[in-house]
N, C-alpha and C positions, 0 to 999 in steps of 0.2 A: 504494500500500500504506500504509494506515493505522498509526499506535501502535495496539499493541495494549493498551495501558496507558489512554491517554488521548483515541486516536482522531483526536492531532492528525494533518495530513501535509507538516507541519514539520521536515521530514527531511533529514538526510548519512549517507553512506555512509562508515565507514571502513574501515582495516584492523583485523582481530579479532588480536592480537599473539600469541593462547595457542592458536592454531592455524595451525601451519606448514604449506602445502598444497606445495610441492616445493623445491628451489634450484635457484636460475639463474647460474652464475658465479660459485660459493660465495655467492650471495644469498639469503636466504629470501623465499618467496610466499608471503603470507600469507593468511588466508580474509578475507572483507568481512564487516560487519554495518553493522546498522544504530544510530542515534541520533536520539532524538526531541531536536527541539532547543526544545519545552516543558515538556517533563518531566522529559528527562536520561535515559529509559529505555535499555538498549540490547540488544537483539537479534538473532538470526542466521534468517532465512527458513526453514520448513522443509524447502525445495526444494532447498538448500544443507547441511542441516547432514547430507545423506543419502550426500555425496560423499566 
């Protein structure tokens, strides 16, 4: 999966912090996105932002 910015696929995967997807042990799980790591773009898949 490419930047959709820049096309690089120079990519990590992190946690997206301003989306809490359950808790685990009073811990929050938090959603992934992505980060181009030439551009600094950052991203959530549309496959993901549906859940």
């Amino acid at each position: 999966m490419p930047c959709p910015k820049c096309g690089s696929t120079n990519l990590i995967k992190i946690e997206d912090k301003s989306t809490i997807l359950t808790y685990v042990a009073h811990t929050p799980v938090y959603a992934k996105k992505y980060k181009c790591l030439d551009c600094g773009y950052e991203w959530r898949p549309k496959e993901e932002e549906k859940t």
